[in-house]
C-alpha positions in Angstrom: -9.5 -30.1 0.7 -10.5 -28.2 -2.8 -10.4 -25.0 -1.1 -6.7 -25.7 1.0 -5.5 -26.6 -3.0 -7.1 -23.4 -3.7 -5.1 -21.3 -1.5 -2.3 -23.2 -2.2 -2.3 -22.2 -5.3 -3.2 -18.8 -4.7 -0.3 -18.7 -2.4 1.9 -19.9 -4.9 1.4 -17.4 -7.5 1.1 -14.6 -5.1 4.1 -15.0 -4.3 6.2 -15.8 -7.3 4.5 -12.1 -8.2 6.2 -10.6 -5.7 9.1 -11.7 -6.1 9.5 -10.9 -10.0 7.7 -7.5 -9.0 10.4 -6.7 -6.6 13.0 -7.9 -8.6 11.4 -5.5 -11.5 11.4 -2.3 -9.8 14.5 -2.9 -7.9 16.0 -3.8 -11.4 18.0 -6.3 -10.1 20.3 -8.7 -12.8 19.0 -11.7 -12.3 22.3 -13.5 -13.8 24.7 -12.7 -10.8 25.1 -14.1 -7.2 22.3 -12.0 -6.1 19.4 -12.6 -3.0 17.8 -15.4 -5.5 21.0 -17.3 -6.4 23.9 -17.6 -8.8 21.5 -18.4 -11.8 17.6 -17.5 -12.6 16.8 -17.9 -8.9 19.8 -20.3 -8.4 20.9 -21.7 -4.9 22.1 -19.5 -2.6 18.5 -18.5 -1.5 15.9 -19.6 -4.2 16.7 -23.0 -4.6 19.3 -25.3 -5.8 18.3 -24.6 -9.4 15.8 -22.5 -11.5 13.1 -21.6 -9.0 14.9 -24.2 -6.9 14.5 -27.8 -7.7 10.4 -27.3 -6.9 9.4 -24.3 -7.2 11.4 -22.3 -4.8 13.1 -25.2 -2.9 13.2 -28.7 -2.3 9.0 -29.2 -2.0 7.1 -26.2 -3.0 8.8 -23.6 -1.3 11.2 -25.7 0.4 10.3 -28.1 3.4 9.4 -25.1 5.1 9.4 -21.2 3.2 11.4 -20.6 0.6 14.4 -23.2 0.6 15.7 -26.0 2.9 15.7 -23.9 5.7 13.7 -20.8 5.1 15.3 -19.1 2.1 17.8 -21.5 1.7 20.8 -23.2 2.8 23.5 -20.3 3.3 21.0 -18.4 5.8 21.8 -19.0 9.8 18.3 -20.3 11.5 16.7 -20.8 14.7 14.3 -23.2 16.1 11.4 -21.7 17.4 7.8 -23.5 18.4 4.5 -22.1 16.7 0.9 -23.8 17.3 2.8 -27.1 19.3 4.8 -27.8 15.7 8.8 -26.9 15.8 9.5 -24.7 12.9 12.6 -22.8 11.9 13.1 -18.9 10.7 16.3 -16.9 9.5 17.8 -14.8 12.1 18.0 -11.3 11.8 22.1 -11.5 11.5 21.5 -14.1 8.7 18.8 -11.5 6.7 20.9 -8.7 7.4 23.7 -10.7 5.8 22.1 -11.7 3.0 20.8 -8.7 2.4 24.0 -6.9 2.4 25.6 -9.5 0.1 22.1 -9.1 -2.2 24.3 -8.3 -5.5 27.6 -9.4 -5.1 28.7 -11.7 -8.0 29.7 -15.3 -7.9 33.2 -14.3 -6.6 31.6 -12.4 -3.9 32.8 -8.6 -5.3 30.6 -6.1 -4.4 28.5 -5.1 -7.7 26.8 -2.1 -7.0 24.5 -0.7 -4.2 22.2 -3.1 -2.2 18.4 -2.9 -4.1 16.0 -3.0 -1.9 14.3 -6.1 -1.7 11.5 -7.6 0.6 14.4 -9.3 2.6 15.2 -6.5 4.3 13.4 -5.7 7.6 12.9 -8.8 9.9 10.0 -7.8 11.2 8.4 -8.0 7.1 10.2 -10.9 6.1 8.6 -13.1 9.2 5.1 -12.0 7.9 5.9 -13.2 4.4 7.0 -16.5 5.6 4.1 -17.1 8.1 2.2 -16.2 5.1 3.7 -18.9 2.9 4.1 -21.6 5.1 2.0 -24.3 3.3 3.1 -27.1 5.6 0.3 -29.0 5.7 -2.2 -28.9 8.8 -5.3 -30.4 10.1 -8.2 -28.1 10.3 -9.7 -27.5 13.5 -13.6 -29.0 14.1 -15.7 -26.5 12.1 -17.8 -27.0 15.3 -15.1 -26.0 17.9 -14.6 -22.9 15.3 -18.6 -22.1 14.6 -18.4 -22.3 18.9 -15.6 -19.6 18.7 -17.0 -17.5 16.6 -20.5 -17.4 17.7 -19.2 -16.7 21.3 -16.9 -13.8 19.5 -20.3 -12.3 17.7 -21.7 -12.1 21.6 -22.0 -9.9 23.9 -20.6 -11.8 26.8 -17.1 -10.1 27.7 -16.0 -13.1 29.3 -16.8 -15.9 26.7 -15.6 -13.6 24.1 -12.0 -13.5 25.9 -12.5 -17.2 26.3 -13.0 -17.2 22.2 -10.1 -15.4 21.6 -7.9 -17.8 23.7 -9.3 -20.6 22.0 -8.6 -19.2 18.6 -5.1 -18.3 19.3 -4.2 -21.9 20.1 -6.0 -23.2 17.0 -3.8 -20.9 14.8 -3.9 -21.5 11.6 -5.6 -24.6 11.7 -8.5 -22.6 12.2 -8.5 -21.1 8.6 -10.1 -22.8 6.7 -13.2 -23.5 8.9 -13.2 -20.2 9.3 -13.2 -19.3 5.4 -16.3 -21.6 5.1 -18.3 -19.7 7.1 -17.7 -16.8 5.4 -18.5 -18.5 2.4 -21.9 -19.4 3.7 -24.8 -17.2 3.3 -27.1 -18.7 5.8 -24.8 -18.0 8.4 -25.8 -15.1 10.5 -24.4 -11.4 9.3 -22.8 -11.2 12.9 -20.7 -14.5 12.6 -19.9 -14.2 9.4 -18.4 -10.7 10.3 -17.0 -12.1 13.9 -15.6 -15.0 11.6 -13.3 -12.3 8.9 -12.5 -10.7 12.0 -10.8 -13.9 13.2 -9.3 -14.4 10.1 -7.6 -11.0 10.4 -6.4 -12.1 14.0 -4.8 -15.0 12.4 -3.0 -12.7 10.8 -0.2 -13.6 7.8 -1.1 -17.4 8.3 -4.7 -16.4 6.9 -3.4 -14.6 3.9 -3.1 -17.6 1.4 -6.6 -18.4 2.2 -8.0 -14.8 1.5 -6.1 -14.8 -1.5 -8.2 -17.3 -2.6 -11.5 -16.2 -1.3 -10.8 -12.8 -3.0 -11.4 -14.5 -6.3 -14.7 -16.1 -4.9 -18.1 -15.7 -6.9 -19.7 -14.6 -4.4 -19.4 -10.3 -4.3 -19.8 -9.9 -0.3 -17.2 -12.5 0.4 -14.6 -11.3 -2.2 -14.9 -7.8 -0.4 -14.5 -9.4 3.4 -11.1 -10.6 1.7 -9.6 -7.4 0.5 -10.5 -5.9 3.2 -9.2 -8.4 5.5 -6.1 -8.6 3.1 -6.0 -5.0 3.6 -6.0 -4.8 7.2 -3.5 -7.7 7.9 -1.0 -5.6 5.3 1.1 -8.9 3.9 2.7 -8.2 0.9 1.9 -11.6 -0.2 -1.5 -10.3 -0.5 -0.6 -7.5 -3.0 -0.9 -9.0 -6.3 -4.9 -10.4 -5.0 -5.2 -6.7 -3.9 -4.4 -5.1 -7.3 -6.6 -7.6 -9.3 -9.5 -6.4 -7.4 -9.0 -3.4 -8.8 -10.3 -4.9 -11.9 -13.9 -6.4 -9.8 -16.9 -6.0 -11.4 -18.2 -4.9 -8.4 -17.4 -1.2 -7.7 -17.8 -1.7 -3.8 -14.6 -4.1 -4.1 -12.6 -2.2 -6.4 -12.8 0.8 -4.0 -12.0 -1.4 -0.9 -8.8 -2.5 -2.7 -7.9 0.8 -3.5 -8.7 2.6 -0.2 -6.5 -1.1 1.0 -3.5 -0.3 -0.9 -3.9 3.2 0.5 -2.9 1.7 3.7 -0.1 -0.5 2.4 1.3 2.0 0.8 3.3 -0.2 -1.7 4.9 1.8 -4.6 4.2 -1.3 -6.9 0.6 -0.9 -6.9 0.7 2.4 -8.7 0.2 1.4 -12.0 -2.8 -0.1 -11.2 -4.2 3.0 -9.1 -3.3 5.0 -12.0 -5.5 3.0 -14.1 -8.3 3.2 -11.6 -8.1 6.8 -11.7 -7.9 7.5 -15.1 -10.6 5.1 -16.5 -13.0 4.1 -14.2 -16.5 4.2 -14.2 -17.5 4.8 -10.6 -16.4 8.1 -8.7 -15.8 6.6 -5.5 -13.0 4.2 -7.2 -11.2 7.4 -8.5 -11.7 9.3 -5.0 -10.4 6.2 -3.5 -7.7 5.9 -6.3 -6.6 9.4 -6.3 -6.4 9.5 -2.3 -4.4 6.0 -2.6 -1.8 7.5 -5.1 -0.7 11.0 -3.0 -0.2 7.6 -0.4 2.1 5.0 -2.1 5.3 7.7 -2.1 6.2 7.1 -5.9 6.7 10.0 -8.4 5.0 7.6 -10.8 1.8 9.2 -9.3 2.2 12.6 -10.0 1.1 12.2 -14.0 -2.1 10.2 -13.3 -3.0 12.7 -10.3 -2.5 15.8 -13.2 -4.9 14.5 -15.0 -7.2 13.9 -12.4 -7.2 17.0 -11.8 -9.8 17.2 -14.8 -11.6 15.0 -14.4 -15.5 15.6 -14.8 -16.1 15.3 -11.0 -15.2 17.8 -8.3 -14.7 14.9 -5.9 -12.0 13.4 -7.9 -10.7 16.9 -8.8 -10.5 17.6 -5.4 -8.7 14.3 -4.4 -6.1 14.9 -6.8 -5.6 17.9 -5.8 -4.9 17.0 -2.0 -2.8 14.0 -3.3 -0.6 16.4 -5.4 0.4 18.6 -2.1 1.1 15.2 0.1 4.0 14.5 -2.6 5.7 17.5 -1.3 8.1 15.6 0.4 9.1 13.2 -2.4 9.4 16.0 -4.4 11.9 18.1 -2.4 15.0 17.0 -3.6 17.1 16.0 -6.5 16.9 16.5 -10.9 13.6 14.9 -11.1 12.2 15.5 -8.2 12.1 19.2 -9.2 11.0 18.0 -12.5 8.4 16.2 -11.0 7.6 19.6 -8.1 7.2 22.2 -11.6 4.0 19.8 -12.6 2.8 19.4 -9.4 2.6 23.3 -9.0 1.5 24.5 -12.3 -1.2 21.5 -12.1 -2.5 23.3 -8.8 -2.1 26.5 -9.7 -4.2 26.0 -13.1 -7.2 24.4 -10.9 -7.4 27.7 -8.5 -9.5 29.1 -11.6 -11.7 25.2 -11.3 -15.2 26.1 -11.0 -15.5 24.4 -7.9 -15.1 26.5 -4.3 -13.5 23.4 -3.1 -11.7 22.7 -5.5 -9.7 25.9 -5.9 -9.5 25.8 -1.7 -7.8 22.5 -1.9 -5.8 23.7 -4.3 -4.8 26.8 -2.7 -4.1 24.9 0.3 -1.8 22.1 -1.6 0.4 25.0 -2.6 1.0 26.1 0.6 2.2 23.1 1.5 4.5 23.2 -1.6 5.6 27.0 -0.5 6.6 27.5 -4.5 7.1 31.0 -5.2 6.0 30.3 -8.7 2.5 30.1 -7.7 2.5 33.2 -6.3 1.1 35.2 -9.2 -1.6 33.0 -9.7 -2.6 32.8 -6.0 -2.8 36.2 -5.7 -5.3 36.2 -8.3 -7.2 33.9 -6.0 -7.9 37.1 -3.8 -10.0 38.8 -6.1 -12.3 35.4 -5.3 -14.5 36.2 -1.8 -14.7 32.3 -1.0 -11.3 31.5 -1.9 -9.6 34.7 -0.2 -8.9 33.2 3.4 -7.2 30.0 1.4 -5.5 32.2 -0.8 -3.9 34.5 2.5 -2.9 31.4 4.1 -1.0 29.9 1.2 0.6 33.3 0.8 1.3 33.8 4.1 3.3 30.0 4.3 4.7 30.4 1.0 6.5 34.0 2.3 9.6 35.6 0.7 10.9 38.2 -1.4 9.4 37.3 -4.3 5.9 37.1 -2.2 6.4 40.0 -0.9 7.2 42.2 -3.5 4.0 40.9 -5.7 1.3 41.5 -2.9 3.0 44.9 -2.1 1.7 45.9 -6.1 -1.2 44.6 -5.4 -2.1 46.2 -2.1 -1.2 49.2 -4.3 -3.0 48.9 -7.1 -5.6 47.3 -6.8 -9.2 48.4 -7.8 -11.3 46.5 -5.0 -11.2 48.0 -1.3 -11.6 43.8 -0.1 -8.6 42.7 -2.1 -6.2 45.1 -1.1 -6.7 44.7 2.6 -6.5 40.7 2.0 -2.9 41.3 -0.1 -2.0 43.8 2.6 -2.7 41.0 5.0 -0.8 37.9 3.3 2.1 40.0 3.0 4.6 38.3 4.7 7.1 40.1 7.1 10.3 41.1 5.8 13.5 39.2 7.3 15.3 40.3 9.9 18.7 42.5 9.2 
């Protein structure tokens, strides 16, 4: 029972997180008729009241998820059965309404575009309420589970399938016998493992519970649940994910970054940017740096700069690819070419780095950029054996007249036999007529 109050709790704030997170970077007023309500979280979704008149409904998250009827009164539901018990879910006409109508005003005027809230795809917003449904259940027989997973850590095909039949119809009641065994250390390595794994099959209905164990003494079950969180990809699981960031233990601090590499969630970039900049442990910042060029936010590019000195070549390096996989984000718009000029003078300043790979992943990031203001520099890059076939291709992908009249000069003129044949060969054609 202490650990169900546990993950209720967990839940609880996980979620209120999220929901002032999103609300944050979607800068959404608060004050009008928006997704949460008339008032601070008012009653057209939230509640009937602040937070709704229980924290986010009538019971703790309403007497299902989020409000009387799964976020609230003015959403169309359907009836659906899950695990023998008859629960109800918002239809995708009703999110797509409510959506839509996400910042009208209490009149029901339009009030400026639609932010873009975690309401939006149906698909997400079914994970988040199966992972904070705290309706109260019965937990399976730990020994009906400790049979399931023990077959599942065999190597019998068919009891295994057998297993995974059995767990499905458990559901969620198998959680928290499942989290127990996780938590015990004379349970064998291989059921321990075959028991996260269930966990993860579970799937959002486990997330409350790894929430939890994610802030468990023990070091090797705190990294089973980021990893698990990780893997399962809730959003409800973000704000557990970031904190362990912040684990004394560098082995979970990486496994939440390389995580939130895989959730790619724009809100966890602060928090990578942290990682990278001041932690101790290199494969943290290789993991933070990689996990930055993933979460498509231009908040990144500043942190990855400076990773791009960092004492390590590994990080360097890292940075270096994440800079070049920002192209995209970067290709458009005032600050997005604010944004693309440091990303390119950053790369083009560690082509001179001391390390061969290093400069090559530099070299390589700009081709991927194709800025002709990087030309210059990479052309410099040929007078370096190692670097030369990196420096050709970037040449070569960046093309144009601007390329093409610099590596003509340097054919030219230049002093080594070796460099002008390479600028002779990243000359890029000229246009047709």
């Amino acid at each position: 029972m202490a650990i169900f109050r546990k993950s209720v709790f967990a839940v609880l704030a996980a979620a209120l997180a999220l929901v002032v997170a999103e609300a944050t970077y979607a800068q959404i007023d608060m004050g009008t008729t928006n997704a949460f309500g008339s008032g601070t979280m008012g009653a057209t979704t939230g509640g009937s009241s602040a937070l709704g008149s229980s924290a986010f409904g009538s019971s703790a998250f309403g007497s299902s998820a989020f409000g009387s009827s799964n976020l609230g009164s003015n959403f169309n539901t359907e009836t659906f059965s899950s695990g023998g018990r008859i629960q109800t879910r918002p239809t995708a006409s009703a999110i797509t309404g409510a959506t839509a109508a996400g910042r009208g005003t209490a009149s029901g005027s339009p009030a400026g575009p639609v932010p873009t809230l975690f309401l939006r795809d149906p698909k997400e917003i079914s994970a988040i309420l199966a992972a904070t449904d705290l309706t109260p259940v019965t937990p399976a027989d730990p020994a009906v589970v400790k049979d399931i997973v023990s077959a599942l850590a065999g190597s019998d095909a068919a009891k295994k399938n057998d297993a995974e039949r059995r767990l499905t119809e458990l559901g969620r009641s198998a959680v928290v016998p499942l989290a127990h065994l996780v938590q015990q250390e004379q349970v064998p390595e291989a059921e321990r493992s075959a028991a996260v794994q269930a966990l993860v099959r579970i799937g959002p209905a486990a997330v409350p519970m790894l929430v939890s164990m994610a802030r468990e003494p023990a070091p090797d079950v705190r990294l089973a649940a980021v990893r698990s969180l990780a893997t399962i990809g809730n959003r409800v699981g973000l704000k557990a994910m970031t904190d362990a960031l912040e684990d004394r233990e560098s082995s979970v601090r990486q496994a939440a970054a390389e995580g939130l590499a895989t959730m790619k969630q724009p809100l966890s970039g602060v928090a990578l940017a942290k990682v990278l900049t001041k932690d101790l442990s290199v494969d943290v910042r290789v993991a933070a740096a990689e996990a930055l060029g993933k979460v498509e936010s231009r908040a990144a590019v500043e942190p990855l700069v400076t990773g791009l000195f960092d004492s390590q070549p590994r990080v360097r390096q890292a940075s270096a690819r994440a800079l070049a996989s920002l192209a995209g984000l970067l290709a458009s718009g005032e600050r997005g070419e604010v944004g693309r000029g440091k990303v390119v003078e950053a790369l083009a300043m560690a082509l001179s780095d001391k390390d061969l790979s290093v400069r090559v992943t530099a070299a390589d990031g700009l081709a991927v950029l194709r800025d002709d203001r990087a030309v210059e520099r990479l052309a410099m890059l040929l007078e370096d054996p190692q670097a030369r076939p990196a420096a050709v291709r970037a040449l070569r992908r960046i093309g144009g007249a601007v390329t093409r009249t610099h590596l003509e000069k340097v054919a030219a003129e230049a002093k080594d036999a070796d460099v002008r044949r390479a600028a002779q060969e990243a000359i890029p054609a000229a246009p047709n007529p």
